[in-house]
VEXPA-687180 format. One record per residue (C-alpha): y, x, z. Coordinates in steps of 0.5 Angstrom, whole numbers, padded with zeros to 4 digits. Each point is the difference from the previous one (the first is absolute). Layout:
<atoms>
<atom <Y, X, Z>>;
...
</atoms>
This chain:
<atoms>
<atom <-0041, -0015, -0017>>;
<atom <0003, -0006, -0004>>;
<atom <0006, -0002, 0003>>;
<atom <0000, -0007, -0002>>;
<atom <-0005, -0001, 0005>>;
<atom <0004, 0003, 0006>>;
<atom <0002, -0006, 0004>>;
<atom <0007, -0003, 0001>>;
<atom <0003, 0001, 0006>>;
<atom <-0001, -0007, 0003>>;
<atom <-0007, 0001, -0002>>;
<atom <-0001, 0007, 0002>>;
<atom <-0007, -0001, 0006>>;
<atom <0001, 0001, 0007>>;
<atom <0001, 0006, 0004>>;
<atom <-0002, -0001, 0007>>;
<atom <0007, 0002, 0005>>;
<atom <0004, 0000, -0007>>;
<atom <0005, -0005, -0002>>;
<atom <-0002, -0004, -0006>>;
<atom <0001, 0004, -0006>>;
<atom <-0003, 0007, 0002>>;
<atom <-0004, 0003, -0007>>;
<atom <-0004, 0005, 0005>>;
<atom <-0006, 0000, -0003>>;
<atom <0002, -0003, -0007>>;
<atom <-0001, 0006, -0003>>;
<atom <-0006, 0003, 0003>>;
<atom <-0007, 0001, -0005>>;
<atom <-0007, 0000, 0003>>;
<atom <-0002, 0006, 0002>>;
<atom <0005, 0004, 0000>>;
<atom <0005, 0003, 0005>>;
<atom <0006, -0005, 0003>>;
<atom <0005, -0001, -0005>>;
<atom <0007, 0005, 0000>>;
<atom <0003, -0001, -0006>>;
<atom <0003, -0008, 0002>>;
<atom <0003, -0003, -0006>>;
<atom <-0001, 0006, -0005>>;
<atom <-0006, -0003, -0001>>;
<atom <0004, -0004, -0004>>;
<atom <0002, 0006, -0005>>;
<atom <-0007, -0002, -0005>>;
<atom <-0001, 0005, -0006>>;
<atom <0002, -0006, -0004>>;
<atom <0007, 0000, 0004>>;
<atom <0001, 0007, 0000>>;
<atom <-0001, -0001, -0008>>;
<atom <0005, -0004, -0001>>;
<atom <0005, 0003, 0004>>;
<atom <-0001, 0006, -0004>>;
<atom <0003, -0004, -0007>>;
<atom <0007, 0000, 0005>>;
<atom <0002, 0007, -0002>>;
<atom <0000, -0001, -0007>>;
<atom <0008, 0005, 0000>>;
<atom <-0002, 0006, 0002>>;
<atom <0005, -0001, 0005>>;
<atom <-0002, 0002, 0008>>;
<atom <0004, -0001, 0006>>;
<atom <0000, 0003, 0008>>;
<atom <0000, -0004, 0005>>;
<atom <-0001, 0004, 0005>>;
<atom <0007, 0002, 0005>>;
<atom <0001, 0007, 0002>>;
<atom <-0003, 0002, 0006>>;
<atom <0007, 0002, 0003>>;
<atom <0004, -0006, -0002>>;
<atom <0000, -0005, 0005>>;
<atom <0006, 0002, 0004>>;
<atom <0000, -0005, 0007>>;
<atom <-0005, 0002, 0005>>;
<atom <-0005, -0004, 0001>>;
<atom <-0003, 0003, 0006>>;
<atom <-0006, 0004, -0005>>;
<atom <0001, 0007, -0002>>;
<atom <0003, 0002, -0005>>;
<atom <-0003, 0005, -0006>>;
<atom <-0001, 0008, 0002>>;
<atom <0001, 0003, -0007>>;
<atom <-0002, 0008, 0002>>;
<atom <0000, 0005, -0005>>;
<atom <-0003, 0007, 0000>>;
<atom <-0001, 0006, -0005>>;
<atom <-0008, 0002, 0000>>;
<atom <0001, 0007, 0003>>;
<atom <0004, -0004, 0006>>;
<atom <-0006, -0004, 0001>>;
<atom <-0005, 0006, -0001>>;
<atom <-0004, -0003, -0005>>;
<atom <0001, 0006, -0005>>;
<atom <0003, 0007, 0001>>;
<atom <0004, 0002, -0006>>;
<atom <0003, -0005, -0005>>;
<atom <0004, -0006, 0000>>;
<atom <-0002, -0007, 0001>>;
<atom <0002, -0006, 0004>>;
<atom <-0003, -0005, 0004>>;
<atom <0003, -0007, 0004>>;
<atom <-0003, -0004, 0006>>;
<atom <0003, -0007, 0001>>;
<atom <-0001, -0005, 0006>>;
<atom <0003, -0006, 0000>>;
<atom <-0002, -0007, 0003>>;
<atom <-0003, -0005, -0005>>;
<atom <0004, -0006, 0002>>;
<atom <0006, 0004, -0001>>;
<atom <0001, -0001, -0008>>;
<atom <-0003, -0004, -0006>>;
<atom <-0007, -0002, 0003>>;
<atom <-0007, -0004, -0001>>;
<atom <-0002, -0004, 0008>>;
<atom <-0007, 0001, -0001>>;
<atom <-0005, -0006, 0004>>;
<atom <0001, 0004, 0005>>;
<atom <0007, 0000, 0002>>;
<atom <0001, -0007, 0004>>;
<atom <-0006, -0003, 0003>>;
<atom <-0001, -0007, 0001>>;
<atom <0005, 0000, 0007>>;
<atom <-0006, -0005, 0004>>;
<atom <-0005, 0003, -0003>>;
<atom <0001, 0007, 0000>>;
<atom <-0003, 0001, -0006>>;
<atom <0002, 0002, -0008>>;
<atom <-0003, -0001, -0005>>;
<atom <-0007, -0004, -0001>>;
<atom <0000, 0000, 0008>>;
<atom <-0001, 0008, 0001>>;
<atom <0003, 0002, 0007>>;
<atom <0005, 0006, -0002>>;
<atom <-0001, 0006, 0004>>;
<atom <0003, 0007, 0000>>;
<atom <-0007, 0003, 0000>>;
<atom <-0002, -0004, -0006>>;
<atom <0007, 0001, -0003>>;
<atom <-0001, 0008, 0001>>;
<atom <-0007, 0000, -0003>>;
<atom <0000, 0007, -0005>>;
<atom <-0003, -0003, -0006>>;
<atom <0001, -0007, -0003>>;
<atom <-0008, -0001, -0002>>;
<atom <0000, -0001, 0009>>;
<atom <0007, -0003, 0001>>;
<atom <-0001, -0008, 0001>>;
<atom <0007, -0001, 0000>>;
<atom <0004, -0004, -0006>>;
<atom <0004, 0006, -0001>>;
<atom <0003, 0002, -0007>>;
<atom <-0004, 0005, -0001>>;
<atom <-0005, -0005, -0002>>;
<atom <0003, -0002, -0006>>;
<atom <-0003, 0007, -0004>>;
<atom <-0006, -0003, 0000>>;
<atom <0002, -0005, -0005>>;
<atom <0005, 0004, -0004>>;
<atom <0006, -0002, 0004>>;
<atom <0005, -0005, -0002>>;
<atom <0001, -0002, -0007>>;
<atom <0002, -0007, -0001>>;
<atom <0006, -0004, -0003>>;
<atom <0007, -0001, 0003>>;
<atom <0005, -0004, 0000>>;
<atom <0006, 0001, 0003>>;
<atom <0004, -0006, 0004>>;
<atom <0007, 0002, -0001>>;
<atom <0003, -0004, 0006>>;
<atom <0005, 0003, 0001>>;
<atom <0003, 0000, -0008>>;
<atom <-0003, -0007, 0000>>;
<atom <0005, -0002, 0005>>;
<atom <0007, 0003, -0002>>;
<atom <-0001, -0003, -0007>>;
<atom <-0001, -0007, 0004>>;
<atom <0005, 0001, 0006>>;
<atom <0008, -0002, -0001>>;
<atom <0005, 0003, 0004>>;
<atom <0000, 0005, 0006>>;
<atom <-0008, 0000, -0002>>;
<atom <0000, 0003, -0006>>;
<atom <-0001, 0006, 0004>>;
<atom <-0007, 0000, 0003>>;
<atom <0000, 0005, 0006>>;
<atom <-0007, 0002, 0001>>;
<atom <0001, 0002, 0008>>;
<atom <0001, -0008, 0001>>;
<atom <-0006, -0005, 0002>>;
<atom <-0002, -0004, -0007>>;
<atom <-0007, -0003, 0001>>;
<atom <-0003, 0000, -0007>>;
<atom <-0004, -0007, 0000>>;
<atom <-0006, -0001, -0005>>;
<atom <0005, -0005, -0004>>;
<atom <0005, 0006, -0001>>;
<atom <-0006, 0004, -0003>>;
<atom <-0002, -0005, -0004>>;
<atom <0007, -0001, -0003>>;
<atom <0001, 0007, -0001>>;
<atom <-0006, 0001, -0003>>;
<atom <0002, -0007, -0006>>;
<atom <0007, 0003, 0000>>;
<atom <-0004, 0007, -0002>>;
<atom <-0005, -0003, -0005>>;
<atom <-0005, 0003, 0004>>;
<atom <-0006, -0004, 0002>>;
<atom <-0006, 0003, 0006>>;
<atom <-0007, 0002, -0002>>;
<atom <-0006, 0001, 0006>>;
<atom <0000, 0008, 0002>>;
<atom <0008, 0000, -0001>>;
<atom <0005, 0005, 0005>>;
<atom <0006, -0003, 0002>>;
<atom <0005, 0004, 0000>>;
<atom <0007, -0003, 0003>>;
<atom <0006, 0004, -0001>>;
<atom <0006, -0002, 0006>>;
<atom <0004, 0007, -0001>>;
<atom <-0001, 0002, 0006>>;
<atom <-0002, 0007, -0001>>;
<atom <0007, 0000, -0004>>;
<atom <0004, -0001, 0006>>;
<atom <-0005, 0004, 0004>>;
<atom <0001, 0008, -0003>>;
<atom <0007, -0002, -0002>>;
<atom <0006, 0002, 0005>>;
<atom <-0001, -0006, 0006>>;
<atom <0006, -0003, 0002>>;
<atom <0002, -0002, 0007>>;
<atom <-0002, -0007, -0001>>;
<atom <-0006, 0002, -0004>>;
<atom <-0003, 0004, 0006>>;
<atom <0002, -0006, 0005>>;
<atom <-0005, -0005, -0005>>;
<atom <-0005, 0005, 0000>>;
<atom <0000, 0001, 0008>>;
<atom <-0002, -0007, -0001>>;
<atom <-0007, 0001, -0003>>;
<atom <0002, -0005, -0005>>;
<atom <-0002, 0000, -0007>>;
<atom <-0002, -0005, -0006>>;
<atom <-0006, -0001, -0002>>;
<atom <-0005, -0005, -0002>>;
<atom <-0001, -0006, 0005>>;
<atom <-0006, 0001, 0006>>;
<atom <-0002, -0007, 0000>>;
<atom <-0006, -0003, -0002>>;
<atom <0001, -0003, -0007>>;
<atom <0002, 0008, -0001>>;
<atom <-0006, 0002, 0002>>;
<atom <-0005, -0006, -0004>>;
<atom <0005, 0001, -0006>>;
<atom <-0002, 0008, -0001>>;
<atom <-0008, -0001, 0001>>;
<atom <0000, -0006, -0004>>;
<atom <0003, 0004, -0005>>;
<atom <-0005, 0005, 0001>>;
<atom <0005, 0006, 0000>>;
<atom <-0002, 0006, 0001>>;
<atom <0005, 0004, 0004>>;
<atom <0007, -0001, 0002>>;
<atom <0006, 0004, 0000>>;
<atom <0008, 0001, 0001>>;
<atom <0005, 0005, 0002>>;
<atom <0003, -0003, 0006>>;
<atom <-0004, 0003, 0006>>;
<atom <-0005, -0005, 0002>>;
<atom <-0002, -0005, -0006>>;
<atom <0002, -0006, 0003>>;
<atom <0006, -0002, 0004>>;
<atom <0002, 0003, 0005>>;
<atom <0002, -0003, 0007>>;
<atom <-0007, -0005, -0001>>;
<atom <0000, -0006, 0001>>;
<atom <-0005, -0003, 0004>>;
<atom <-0001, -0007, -0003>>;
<atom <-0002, -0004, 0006>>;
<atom <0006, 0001, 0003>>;
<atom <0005, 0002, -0005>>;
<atom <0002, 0006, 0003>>;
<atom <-0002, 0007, 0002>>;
<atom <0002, 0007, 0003>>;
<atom <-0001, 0005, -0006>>;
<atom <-0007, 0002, -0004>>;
<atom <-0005, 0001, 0007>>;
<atom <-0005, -0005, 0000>>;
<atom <0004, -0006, -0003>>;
<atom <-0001, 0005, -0007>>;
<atom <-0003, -0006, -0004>>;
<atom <-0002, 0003, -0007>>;
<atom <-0002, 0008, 0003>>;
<atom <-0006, -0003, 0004>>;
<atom <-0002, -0005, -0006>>;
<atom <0001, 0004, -0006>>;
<atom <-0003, 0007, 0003>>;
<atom <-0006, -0002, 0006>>;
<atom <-0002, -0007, -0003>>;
<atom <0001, 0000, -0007>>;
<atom <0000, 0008, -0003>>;
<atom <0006, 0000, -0002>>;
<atom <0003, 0006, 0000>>;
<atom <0008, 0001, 0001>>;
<atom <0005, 0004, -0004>>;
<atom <0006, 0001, 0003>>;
<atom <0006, 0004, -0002>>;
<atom <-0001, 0002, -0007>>;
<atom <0005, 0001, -0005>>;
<atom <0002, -0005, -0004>>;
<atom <0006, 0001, -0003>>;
<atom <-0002, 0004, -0007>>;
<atom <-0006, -0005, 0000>>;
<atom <0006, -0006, 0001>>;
<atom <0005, 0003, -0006>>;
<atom <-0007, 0001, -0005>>;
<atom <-0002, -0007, 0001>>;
<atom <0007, -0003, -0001>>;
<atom <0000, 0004, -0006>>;
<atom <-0005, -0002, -0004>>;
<atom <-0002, -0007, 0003>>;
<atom <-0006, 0002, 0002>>;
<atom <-0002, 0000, 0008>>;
<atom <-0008, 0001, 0000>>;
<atom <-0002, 0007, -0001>>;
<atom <-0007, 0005, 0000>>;
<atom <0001, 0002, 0008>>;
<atom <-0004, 0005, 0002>>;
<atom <-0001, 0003, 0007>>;
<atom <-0004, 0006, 0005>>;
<atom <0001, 0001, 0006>>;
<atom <-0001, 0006, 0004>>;
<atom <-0007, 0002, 0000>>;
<atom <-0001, 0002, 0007>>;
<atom <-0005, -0004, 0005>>;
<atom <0003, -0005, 0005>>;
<atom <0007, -0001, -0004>>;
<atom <0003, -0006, 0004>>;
<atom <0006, 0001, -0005>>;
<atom <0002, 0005, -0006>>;
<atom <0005, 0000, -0005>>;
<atom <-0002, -0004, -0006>>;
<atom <0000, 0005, -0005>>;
<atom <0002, -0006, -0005>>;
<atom <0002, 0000, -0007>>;
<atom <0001, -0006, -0005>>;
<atom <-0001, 0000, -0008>>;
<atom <0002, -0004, -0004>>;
</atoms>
C-alpha cells in the first residue's frame, strides 16, 4: 500500500449515513475479505524499517503497567492471581512443581482498545461498518472471527513502529510559573494540536507517516501511588487530561498519517468530552468525540494507561523522544482489548 496515496481527511470519499471523513473502506483491496486492521495499514515494510534504525542503544524500556497497579475502583474487576503446586492441581503425583491462573479485566490496566471497543453511537457499528455482536466477539478461532479484534494483529506480525513521546506533562512544569509549576494529573487539561506541535519543536522531534503517539500526563503516577482525600474527589469526577476531542484533532491525526495513538491517563483523550456544538457535555457517553472517530471510523486503535515514567526520564536524558516500539497483544480470538505488551528501544 502506498500511504502517500491514502486521502487526507477533507477528501476521504463518502461513506453513506457516516459524517464526512469516515475512512470505511479506504483500506479494503479488491477481492479480499473487509479490511480489520484500520490504520496499521500505514505500518509499510519501508516504514517498519526505518523505525527499525531508532533502537541503535541497546537500551529497552517496558511500558506496560502492573496488573494489580491501579488503586481507585473503577467498577472493572480487579486481577486474581491463584497460585497452586502441581500435585495441588493433580497434574503429577509426586515431585514439586507450580502452576498460576490469572483473571482479570482487560481495561483494568495498561491496555490496547481495539476497533471493537467504541462503536459508532449513531450507527452501532465499529470498524469498517461491521455490526459488533457477542456471538461474533465469542468466535473459537480468529480464521472465523469477523470482528476487528486485536488478535488480528498476529496476521501481521503485530505492532512494530516508531514512537514518539509527548511529554505533557514535563513540557508544561517547564513553561508554567507560579502554583503551576506543578502539573497535577487528576485536573482536566485538553492538550490541543498547537500543544502537541509546540511540545514536538521544544523536543526537536518532527512526525513521520505510521507514527505512535504516546502522550505522558503522569496520571498512572498518581493512580498507584497513596491517593490522597482530594485525589479521590477528583478521580470521582471522571476527569482527566488528554488530548482535545475536536474535529481538528481528529483531521490533524489522519493527516498525519499516525499509526495508533497512546497515554497513560484512562481514555487517550480528555475526559469529561466536550460536545462541540454545544460546548458542554455530561462525561465520555455519547458525547465521546475521538473514541468513535479514532476506534470505529478511521482504525485507529486506542492505548490507555501505559507506563510512561521510565520512558519520560530516558527521553530527558539523551534528548531523543522517538524510538523502535514494538507491541503484541494477546493472541486470543475476539479480543476487544489486551494488555500491550509494549516495549521501546532506543
Amino acid at each position: 500500500m502506498d500511504v502517500a496515496q491514502i486521502p487526507d481527511f477533507d477528501d476521504l470519499p463518502p461513506v453513506p449515513g457516516m459524517p464526512k471523513g469516515c475512512a470505511w473502506g479506504v483500506f479494503d483491496r479488491a477481492g479480499e475479505e473487509r479490511d480489520l486492521l484500520g490504520t496499521l495499514n500505514f505500518l509499510t515494510p519501508s516504514v517498519k524499517a526505518a523505525a527499525f534504525a531508532e533502537a541503535r542503544d541497546g537500551v529497552s524500556i517496558s511500558l506496560n503497567w502492573p496488573l494489580n497497579a491501579q488503586q481507585f475502583p473503577t467498577g472493572r474487576a480487579a486481577p486474581q492471581h491463584r497460585v497452586n503446586t502441581l500435585q495441588e492441581a493433580g497434574l503429577i503425583k509426586s515431585g514439586l512443581g507450580w502452576d498460576d491462573e490469572v483473571s482479570f479485566n482487560t481495561q483494568i490496566s495498561s491496555q490496547w482498545d481495539s476497533l471493537a471497543h467504541w462503536p459508532h453511537q449513531g450507527s452501532g457499528k465499529g470498524y469498517n461498518g461491521v455490526r459488533i455482536t457477542h456471538a461474533g466477539l465469542t468466535v473459537g478461532a480468529t480464521s472465523n472471527n469477523h470482528m476487528p479484534t486485536l488478535d488480528h494483529w498476529h496476521r501481521v506480525g503485530g505492532l512494530v513502529a516508531r514512537g514518539v513521546l509527548i511529554d505533557y506533562k514535563r513540557w508544561f512544569e517547564t513553561n508554567s510559573k507560579g502554583s503551576e509549576t506543578i502539573f497535577d494529573p487528576l485536573d482536566l487539561h485538553r492538550i490541543t494540536v498547537i500543544d502537541i506541535e509546540s511540545i514536538a519543536a521544544a523536543q526537536k522531534v518532527d512526525f513521520r507517516p505510521g507514527d505512535v503517539l504516546i502522550i505522558r500526563t503522569g496520571m498512572t503516577e498518581v493512580l498507584e501511588g497513596q491517593l490522597r482525600s482530594e485525589d479521590i474527589a477528583k478521580l470521582k469526577l471522571i476527569q482527566c487530561p488528554g488530548m482535545h476531542g475536536s474535529l481538528e484533532s481528529v483531521r490533524w491525526l489522519w493527516n498525519r498519517r499516525i499509526a495508533a495513538v497512546a497515554s497513560d491517563s484512562w481514555g487517550f483523550e480528555a475526559l469529561p468530552a466536550v460536545k462541540e456544538e454545544i460546548g458542554s457535555s455530561d462525561g465520555l457517553g455519547e458525547d465521546s468525540v475521538l473514541h468513535p472517530w479514532l476506534l470505529s471510523m478511521f482504525g485507529m486503535p486506542i492505548g490507555e494507561l501505559w507506563d510512561l515514567k521510565e520512558l519520560s526520564v530516558h527521553c530527558l536524558k539523551t534528548g531523543r523522544y522517538s524510538f523502535l516500539l514494538s507491541s503484541v497483544p494477546l493472541n486470543l480470538p475476539g479480543l476487544v482489548a489486551s494488555p500491550p505488551n509494549a516495549i521501546a528501544m532506543f
